[in-house]
C-alpha positions in Angstrom: -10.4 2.2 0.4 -7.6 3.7 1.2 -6.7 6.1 -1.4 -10.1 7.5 -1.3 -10.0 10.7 0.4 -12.3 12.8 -1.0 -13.0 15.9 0.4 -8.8 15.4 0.7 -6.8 15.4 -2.3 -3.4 14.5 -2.7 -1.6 15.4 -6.1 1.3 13.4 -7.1 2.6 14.8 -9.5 6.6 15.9 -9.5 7.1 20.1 -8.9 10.8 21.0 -9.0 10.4 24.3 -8.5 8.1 23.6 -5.2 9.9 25.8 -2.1 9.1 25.2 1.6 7.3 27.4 3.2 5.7 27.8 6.6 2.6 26.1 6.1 4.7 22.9 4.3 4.0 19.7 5.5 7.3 18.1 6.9 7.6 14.3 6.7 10.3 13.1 9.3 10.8 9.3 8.9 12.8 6.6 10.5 12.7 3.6 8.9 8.7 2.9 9.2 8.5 5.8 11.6 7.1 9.0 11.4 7.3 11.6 13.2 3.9 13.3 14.5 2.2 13.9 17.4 -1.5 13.4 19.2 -3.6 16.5 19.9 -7.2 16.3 21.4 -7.8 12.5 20.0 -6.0 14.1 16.5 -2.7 12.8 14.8 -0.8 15.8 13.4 2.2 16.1 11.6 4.9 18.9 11.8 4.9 21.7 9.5 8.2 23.8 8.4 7.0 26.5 11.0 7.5 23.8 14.1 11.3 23.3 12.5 12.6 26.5 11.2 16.2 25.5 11.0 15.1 23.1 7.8 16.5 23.9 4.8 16.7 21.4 2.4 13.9 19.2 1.6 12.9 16.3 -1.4 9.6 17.6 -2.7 6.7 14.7 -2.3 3.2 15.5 -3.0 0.4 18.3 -2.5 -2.0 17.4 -0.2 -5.3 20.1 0.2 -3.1 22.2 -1.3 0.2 22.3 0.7 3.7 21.3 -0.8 4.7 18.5 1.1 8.8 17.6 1.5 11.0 15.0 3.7 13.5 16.9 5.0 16.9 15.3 4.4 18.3 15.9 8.0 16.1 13.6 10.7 15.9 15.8 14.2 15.3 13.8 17.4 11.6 13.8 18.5 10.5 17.3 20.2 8.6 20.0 20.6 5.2 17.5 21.3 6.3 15.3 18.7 7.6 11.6 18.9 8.1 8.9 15.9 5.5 6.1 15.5 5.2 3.3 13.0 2.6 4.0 10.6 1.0 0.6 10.9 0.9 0.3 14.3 -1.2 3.9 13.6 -3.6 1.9 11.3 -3.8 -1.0 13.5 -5.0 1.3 16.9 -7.2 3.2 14.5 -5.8 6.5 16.0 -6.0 8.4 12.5 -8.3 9.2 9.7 -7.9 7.5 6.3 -6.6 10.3 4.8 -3.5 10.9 7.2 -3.0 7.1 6.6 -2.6 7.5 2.7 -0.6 10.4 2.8 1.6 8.9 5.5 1.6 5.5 3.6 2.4 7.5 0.4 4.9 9.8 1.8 6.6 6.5 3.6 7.0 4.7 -0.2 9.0 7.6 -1.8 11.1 7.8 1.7 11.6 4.0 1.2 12.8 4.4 -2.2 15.2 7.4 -2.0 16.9 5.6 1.2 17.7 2.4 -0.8 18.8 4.3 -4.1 21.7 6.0 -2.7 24.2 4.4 -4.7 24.0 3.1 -8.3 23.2 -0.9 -8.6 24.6 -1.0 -12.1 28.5 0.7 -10.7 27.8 1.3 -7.2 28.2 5.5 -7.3 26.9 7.4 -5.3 23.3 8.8 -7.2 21.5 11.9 -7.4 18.2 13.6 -7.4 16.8 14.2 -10.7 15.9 18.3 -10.5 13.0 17.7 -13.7 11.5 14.6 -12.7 11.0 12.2 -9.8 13.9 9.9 -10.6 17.4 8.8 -9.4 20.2 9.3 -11.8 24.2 7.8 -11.4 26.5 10.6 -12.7 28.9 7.9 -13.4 26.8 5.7 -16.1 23.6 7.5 -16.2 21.6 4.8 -14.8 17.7 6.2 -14.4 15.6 5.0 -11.4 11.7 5.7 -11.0 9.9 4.6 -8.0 8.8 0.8 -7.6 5.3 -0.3 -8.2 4.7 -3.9 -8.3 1.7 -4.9 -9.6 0.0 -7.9 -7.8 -3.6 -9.4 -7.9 -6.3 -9.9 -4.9 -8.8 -12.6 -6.3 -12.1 -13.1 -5.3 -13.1 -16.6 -5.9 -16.8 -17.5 -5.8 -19.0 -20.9 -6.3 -21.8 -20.4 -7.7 -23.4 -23.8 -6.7 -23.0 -23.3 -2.8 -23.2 -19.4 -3.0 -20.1 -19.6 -1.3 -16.1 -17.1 -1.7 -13.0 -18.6 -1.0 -11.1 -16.5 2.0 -8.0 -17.0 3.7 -5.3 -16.1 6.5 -1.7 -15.7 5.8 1.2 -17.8 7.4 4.6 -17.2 8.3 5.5 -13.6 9.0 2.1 -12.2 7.9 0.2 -14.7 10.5 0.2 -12.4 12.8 -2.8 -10.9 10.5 -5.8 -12.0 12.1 -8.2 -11.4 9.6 -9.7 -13.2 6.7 -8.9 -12.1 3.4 -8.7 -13.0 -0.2 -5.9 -15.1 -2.2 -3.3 -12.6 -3.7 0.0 -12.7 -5.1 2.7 -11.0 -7.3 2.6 -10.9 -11.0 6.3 -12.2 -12.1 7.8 -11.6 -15.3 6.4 -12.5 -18.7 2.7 -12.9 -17.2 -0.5 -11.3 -17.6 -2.7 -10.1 -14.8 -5.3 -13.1 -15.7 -2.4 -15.3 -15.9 -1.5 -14.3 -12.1 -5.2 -14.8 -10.5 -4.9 -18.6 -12.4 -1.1 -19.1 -11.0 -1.9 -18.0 -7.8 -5.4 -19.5 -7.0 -3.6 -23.0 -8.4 -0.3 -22.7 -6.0 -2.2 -21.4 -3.0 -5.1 -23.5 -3.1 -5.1 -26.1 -5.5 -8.0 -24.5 -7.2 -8.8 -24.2 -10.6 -10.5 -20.8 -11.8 -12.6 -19.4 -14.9 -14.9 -15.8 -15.5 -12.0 -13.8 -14.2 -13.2 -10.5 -14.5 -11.5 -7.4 -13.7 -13.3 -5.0 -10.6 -10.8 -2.3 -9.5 -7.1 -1.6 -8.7 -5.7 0.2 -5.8 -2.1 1.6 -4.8 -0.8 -0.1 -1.2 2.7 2.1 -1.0 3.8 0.7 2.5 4.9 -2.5 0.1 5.3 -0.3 -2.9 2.5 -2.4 -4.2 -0.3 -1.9 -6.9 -3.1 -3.9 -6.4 -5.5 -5.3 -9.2 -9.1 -7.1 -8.3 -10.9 -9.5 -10.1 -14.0 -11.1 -9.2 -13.9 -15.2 -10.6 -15.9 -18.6 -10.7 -14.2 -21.9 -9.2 -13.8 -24.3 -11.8 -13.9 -28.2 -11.1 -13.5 -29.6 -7.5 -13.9 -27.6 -4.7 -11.3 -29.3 -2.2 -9.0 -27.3 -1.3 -5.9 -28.5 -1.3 -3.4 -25.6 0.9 -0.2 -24.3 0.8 1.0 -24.5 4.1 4.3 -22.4 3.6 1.9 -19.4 2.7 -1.6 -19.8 4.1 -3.0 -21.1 7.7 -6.3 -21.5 6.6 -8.6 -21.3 3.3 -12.3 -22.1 3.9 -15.1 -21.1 1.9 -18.0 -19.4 3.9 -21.2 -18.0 2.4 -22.2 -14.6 2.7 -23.7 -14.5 5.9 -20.0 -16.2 7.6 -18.1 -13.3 5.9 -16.3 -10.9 8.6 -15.2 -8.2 7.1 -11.9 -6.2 8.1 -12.3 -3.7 10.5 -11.3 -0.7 8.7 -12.3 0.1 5.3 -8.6 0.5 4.0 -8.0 -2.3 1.9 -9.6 -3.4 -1.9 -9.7 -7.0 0.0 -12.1 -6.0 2.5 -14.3 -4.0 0.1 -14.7 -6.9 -2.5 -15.3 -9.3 0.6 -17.9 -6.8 1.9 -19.7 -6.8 -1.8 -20.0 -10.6 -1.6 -21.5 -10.8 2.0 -24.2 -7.6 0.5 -24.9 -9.9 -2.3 -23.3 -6.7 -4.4 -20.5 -8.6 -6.3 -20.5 -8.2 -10.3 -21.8 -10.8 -11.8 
């Protein structure tokens, strides 16, 4: 998936004290754009050496053991480099996982300092924490953290055909070719369960039981967490769609399953355990 880098390692965690230095990794964004460059079939980004005249920077992350900072001034494109969406980066396949989840990472925390620039409680203008990665209004001491929202991809299997339940988004996310699984957002008061059996029900019509937990994944470029869980349909088997958020829902067996083609997403790698026949029972 995604996040899974190794050798690579990115470390999250918040330095204050972290100073640039010519071997920092700069992150230039506009909007969804980055700024980076291709060298000899490789995407690179700029270090603080390619932009001397940078100052001031937010710390980010470490990544294989280099501070990592967005610069708070954006500079036109230069010097080789030229700004590309990130996901139109994933969707040519023109970089390795790892750039892509240090990109998608460093996009979320870009995302969020750009919409917390004023207070939502008095409208203020906010600040930059200097302990910790927050947002703080001088004014009434309002205290921001980056947004995760938590929402489930659910796996739903029938036993009796040997079948999994897979789907392709409508709307705005149509343009998505691929299968994949039904998913949603867990809204207030619910557990995660209690989403997979919301979810299933509004998108399908379904009816779901066994729901057992696999593995959770972070998915920054919607500031998303995502949680897995493997489940048995329960009751009829028709599916009964909702249009306004699905094209299609079908259930295929194992050998109709087409996986993704990257290995990016927790989606594809629980549909690929189900067409292997290595799904947790």
């Amino acid at each position: 998936m995604l996040h899974e880098i190794a050798p690579h390692a990115l470390n999250n965690q918040y330095d204050p004290d972290a100073v640039i230095d010519q071997d920092s990794i700069l992150f230039f964004f506009r909007g969804r754009e980055l700024l980076c460059r291709r060298e000899d079939d490789e995407i690179l980004l700029p270090h603080a050496s390619d932009f001397p005249e940078i100052k001031e920077a937010v710390y980010l992350f470490e990544f294989d053991g280099k501070h990592c900072f967005m610069p708070l001034d954006t500079p036109d494109a230069g010097n080789g480099f030229a700004y590309r969406d990130i996901w139109v980066i994933r969707k040519t396949g023109g970089a390795p996982k790892h750039f892509m989840f240090m990109a998608v990472t460093a996009y979320q925390l870009s995302h969020w300092y750009s919409v917390h620039r004023f207070c939502g409680s008095c409208g203020t203008e906010t600040r930059r924490s200097g302990k910790e990665r927050a947002i703080v209004c001088p004014n009434c001491g309002q205290r921001e953290y980056p947004k995760i929202a938590p929402a489930v991809v659910v796996a739903i299997i029938d036993t009796e055909t040997d079948k999994i339940l897979l789907t392709k988004y409508a709307g705005s996310r149509g343009a998505y070719p691929y299968y994949a699984l039904v998913a949603g957002f867990t809204e207030i008061g619910e557990t995660l369960e209690e989403t997979a059996i919301r979810e299933v029900r509004e998108e399908t019509g379904l009816e779901i039981t066994d729901i057992r937990y696999y593995k959770s994944q972070p998915w920054g470029i919607v500031d998303d967490l995502m949680i897995g869980f493997f489940c048995h349909v329960k009751g009829s088997r028709e599916i009964h769609m909702d249009a306004s958020e699905l094209k299609e829902a079908v259930w295929l067996s194992r050998e109709e399953v087409i996986p993704q083609p990257d290995d990016f997403s927790l989606t594809n790698e629980m549909m690929c355990l189900f067409k292997d026949g290595k799904e947790p029972k």
